[in-house]
Structures are given as structure tokens and as C-alpha cells.
C-alpha positions in Angstrom: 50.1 205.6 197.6 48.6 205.1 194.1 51.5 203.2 193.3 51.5 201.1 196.1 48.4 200.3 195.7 48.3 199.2 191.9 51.3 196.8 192.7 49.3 195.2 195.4 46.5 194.8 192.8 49.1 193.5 190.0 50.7 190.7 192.2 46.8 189.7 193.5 45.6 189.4 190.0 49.0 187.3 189.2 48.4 184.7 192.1 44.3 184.2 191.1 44.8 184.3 187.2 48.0 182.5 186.0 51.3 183.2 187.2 53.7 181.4 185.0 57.0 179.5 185.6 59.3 178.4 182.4 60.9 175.4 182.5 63.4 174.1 181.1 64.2 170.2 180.7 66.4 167.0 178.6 64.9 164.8 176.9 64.6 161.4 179.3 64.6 164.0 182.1 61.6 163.3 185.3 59.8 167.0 186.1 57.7 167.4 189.4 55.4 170.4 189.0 55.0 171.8 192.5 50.9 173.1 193.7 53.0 174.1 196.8 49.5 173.3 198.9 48.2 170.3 200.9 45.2 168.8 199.2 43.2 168.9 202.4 43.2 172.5 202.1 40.6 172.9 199.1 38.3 171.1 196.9 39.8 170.3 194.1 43.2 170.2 192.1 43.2 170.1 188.3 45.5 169.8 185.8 45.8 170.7 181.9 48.0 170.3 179.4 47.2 172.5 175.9 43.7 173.2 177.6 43.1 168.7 177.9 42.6 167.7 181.6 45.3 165.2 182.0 44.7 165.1 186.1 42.7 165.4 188.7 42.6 165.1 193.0 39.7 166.1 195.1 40.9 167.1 198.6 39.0 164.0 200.4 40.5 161.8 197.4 37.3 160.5 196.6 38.0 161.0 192.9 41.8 160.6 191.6 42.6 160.3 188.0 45.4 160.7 185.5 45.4 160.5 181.7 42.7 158.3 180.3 41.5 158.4 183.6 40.2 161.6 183.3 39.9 161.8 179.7 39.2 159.0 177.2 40.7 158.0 174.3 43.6 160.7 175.5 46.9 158.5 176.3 49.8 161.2 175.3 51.7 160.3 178.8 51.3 156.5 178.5 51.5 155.5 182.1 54.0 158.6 182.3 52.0 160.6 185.0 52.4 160.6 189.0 49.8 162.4 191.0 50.9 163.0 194.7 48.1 162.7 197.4 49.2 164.9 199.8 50.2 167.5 197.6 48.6 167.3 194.2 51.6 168.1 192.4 52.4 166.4 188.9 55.2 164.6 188.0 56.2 163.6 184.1 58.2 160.7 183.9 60.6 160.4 180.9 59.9 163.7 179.3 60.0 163.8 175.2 59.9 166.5 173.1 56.0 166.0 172.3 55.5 167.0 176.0 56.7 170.7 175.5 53.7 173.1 176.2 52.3 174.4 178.5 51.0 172.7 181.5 47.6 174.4 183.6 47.4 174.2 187.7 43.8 174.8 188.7 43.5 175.0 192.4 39.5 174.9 194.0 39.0 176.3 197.1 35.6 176.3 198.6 34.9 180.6 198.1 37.7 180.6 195.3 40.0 179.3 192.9 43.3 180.2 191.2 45.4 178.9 188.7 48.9 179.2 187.3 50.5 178.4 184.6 53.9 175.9 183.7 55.6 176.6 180.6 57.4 173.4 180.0 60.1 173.1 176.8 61.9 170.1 176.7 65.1 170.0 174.3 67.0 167.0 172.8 70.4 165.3 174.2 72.9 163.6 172.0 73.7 159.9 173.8 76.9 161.2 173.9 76.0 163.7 176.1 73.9 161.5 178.5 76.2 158.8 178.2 80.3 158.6 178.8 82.7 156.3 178.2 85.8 156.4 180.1 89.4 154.3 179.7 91.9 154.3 182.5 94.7 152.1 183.5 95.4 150.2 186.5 96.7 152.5 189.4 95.3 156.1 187.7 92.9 158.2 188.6 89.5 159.2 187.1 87.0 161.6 187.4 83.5 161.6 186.7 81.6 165.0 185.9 78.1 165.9 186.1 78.6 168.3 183.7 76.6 170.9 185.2 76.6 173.7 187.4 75.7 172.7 190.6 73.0 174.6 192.8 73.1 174.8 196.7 69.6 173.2 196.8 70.5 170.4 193.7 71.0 166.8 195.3 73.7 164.4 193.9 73.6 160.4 194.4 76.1 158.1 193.1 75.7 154.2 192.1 78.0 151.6 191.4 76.2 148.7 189.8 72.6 149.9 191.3 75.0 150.3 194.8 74.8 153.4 196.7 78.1 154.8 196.3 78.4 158.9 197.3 75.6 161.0 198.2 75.2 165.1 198.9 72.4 166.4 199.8 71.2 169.9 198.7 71.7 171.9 201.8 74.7 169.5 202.8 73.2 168.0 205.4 74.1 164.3 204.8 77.1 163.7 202.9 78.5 160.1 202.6 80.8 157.7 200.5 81.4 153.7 200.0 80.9 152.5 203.8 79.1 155.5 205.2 76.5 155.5 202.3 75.8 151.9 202.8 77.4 150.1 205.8 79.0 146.4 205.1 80.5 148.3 201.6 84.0 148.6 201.3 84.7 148.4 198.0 87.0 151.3 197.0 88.5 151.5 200.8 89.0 155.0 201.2 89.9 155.7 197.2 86.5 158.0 196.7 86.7 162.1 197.3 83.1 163.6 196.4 83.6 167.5 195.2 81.2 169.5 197.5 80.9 172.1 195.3 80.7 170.1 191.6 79.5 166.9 193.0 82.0 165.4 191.0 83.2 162.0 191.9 86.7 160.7 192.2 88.3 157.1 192.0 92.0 156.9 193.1 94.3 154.3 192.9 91.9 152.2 190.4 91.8 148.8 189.7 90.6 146.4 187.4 87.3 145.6 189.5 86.4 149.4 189.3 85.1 148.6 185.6 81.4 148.7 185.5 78.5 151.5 185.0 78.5 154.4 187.0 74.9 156.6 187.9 74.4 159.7 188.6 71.1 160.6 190.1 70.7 164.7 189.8 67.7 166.3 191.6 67.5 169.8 190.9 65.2 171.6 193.2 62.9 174.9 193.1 60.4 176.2 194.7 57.7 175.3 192.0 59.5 172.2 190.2 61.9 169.7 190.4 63.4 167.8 187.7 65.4 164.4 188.1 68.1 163.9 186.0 70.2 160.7 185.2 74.0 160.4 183.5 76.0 157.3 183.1 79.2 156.5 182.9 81.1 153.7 181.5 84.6 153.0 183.2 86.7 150.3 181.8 89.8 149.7 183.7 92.5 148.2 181.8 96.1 146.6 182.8 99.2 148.5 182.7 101.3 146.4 179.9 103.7 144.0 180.8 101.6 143.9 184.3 98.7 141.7 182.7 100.3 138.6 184.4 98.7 136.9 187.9 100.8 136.3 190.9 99.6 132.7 190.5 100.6 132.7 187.2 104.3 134.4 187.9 104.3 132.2 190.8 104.3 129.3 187.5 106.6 130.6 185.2 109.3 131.4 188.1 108.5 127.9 188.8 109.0 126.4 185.6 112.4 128.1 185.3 113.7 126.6 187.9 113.0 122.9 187.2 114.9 123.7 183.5 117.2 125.3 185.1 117.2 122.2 187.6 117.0 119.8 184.9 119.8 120.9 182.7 122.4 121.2 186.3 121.2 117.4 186.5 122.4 116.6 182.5 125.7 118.2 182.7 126.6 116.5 185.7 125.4 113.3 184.3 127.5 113.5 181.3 130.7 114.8 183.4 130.2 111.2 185.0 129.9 109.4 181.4 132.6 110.9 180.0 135.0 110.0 182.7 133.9 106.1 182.6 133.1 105.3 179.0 135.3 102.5 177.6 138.3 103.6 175.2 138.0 102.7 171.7 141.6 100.3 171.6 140.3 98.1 174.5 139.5 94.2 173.9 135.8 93.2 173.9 136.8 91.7 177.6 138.0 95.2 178.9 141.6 94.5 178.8 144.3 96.8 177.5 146.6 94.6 174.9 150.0 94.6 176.2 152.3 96.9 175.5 154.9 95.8 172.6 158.0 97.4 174.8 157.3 94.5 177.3 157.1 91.7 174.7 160.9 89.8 175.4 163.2 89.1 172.2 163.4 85.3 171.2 166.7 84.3 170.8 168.3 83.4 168.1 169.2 79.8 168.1 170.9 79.9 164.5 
């Protein structure tokens, strides 16, 4: 019963005085700290970071501030900071490494308070790592990889061009590509297959107007934060050699071949026809033959 009893007293003392959550982030990553309450529910919601206030929501939201707003001459977040009404959870937008530390929830209700603690460290990515390139020929396929392990609650949204591509949602409720993300869409025609378990996406059969920039949009979800995450890709789709060549332009050269072919039927016929009625080189100017020496008669000889 002792026992019991000093749990109870541990996990009471952790909820009014600081429970702590580590998180973990990329550089250029978005983190939503949850307050997991509805700011109708108490007086006040604060925020600190390093012991500054940095944010502030009063549960009629007669007084909302963020930054500078709530402390002057402070502007580490630079327009960075999202404050949600209902809620009063904080998001950082664009995270950098000078953001790491830890991040104070102080919740006011009107016969109490509590306050926990979110211990944020945010590590560098090489562009390489946010960033791929990727090469294919006409007609191959190629896939594009999160590169990360996926969580049932993490949700996955795919852009071609700033175009809603493939989608899956955390729990799996909704889960779409080309035409049944974003009706009147068909550009890849039943050439897409979404992995359910990696959210990795596939392009079959691809062709030349594939090429473009890719999106990933990664929302990785928990009970006291969230953190949006985006990776690009770079496809460039590239002609098979020897295939470089347009129908309108094979349509040409087949044509072409055919009027020399045409042309040089129409030269040998012609000089067939010349040879056979040119004028032989022993024939007078006026086109007759000179007579024949055998038909000349003997005079006689008169001697």
C-alpha cells in the first residue's frame, strides 16, 4: 500500500511540476508542441524558451502574443512562431540549430497551474540528404523513398509540381493517387503504386513529361508533438538513344527518302530515253546517213 501510494504521489508531482518530452528534429524541419488542452479550459497558457517568454494565450483571447510580442527587443524566431487559439500549442517553423533548448509549457488554471517541459535538439542535414536527384530513361521505372521508417500514425502527401499526387493518411483512412487525390488529373494514368507500409512512391512506364520536382510532405505524429518534414526529389527523364527522334520528324525523313528515291527512278529512266535517241556521231548536219560506198555504181570505162 506504501508503494502504491508513493507512485501515485510521483506521477502527481510529474504532471504539476514538469514532465519532460525529448525531441528530436532536422534542420528546416516545422515542430508543433502539443498543450493537449482547449484554451477555454483555464486562464492562461505560457510559453518559454531558456526561461524568455516567447508566447502567450489567455483563455478568452483577450491577450495573444508571440516573440516580440511578448517580449521586446527578443526576435530569435523572426516571424517563425504559430500560436493555435483553440489549443494553445506552439509551432516552430523552419527549425535551426540555434533553436535547440529547452522549450517551457505553463498552463493557468483558475485554483492551479502546471507546467511541463520540451526538450528540443535540432541536428543538421546535408542537402544531399534533403535533396535527391534521380536519372531514368524513357519506359523505366523509379522509386522515390522517404528514407525513413514509417509510423502507423506518420502522414505521407505527394506533389508533382505543387499538384497533389498520392496521399496516406496515418491511420489509413484515406488513401489516394493521380485522379482520386485531385479529380480532372490524369497525368500518370494508372502508372503510380504508393507503398502502404514505406510510403514510398512509384512511377512506372515513365516518360519524358514525368521530369520535374517531386515533394514529399511527412507529418510525424505524437501525442505531445508533431513535426512536418519536407524531401524533394529531382527526376529527370531522359530518351532511350536512337529513340530521341519525333513521329513528326520520322514521318520527314521517311518522307524525304522517298522523293530521292523518286527522283533518281525519274533520272534513270530519263536517260534510258536519251541514250536511245541521241544522234550518232557519222551522221550529216541534216540527219542523213551518207550512202553506203557498196551501193555507189562503177563508171565505165570508155577507153
Amino acid at each position: 500500500m506504501t508503494i502504491f501510494f508513493n507512485v501515485i504521489v510521483v506521477v502527481l508531482y510529474s504532471l504539476g511540476h514538469g514532465a519532460s518530452d525529448g525531441v528530436s528534429v532536422k534542420e528546416g524541419d516545422s515542430v508543433t508542441l502539443n498543450t493537449n488542452v482547449q484554451t477555454k479550459q483555464q486562464e492562461d497558457i505560457k510559453w518559454y524558451f531558456n526561461s524568455i517568454r516567447i508566447a502567450q494565450i489567455s483563455g478568452d483571447l483577450s491577450y495573444v502574443c508571440t516573440d516580440v510580442q511578448c517580449n521586446e527587443g527578443t526576435e530569435r524566431f523572426r516571424d517563425r512562431l504559430k500560436l493555435d487559439h483553440q489549443t494553445g500549442s506552439l509551432t516552430i517553423m523552419n527549425i535551426i540549430d540555434t533553436d535547440s533548448g529547452d522549450y517551457k509549457l505553463k498552463i493557468i488554471f483558475s485554483s492551479s497551474d502546471s507546467e511541463k517541459i520540451f526538450s528540443v535538439s535540432v541536428r543538421g542535414v546535408s542537402a544531399a540528404e534533403r535533396d535527391e536527384v534521380k536519372t531514368v530513361e524513357e519506359g523505366e521505372s523509379v522509386t522515390l523513398d522517404p528514407g525513413v521508417i514509417k509510423s502507423p500514425n506518420d502522414e505521407m502527401t505527394w506533389y508533382f509540381n505543387e499538384t497533389l499526387m498520392a496521399e496516406i493518411t496515418g491511420d489509413e483512412s484515406k488513401i489516394c493517387t493521380d485522379v482520386q487525390c485531385n479529380e480532372g488529373t490524369e497525368r500518370f494514368r494508372d502508372r503510380l503504386k504508393l507503398d502502404h507500409q514505406t510510403g514510398s512512391l512509384t512511377i512506372t512506364n515513365t516518360r519524358n513529361t514525368d521530369s520535374g520536382e517531386y515533394k514529399l510532405l511527412i507529418i510525424i505524429n505524437n501525442s505531445s508533438f508533431s513535426i512536418s518534414r519536407v524531401k524533394r526529389f529531382s527526376v529527370s527523364v531522359t530518351a532511350v538513344p536512337g529513340s530521341d527522334l519525333s513521329s513528326g520528324a520520322v514521318a520527314g525523313i521517311i518522307v524525304a527518302v522517298l522523293l530521292v528515291f523518286a527522283t533518281s527512278a525519274v533520272a534513270v529512266v530519263y536517260c534510258r530515253r536519251r541514250s536511245r535517241t541521241a544522234v550518232p556521231q557519222n551522221e550529216d548536219d541534216d540527219g542523213n546517213s551518207p550512202p553506203d560506198p557498196n551501193d555507189i555504181p562503177l563508171k565505165e570505162d570508155t577507153s
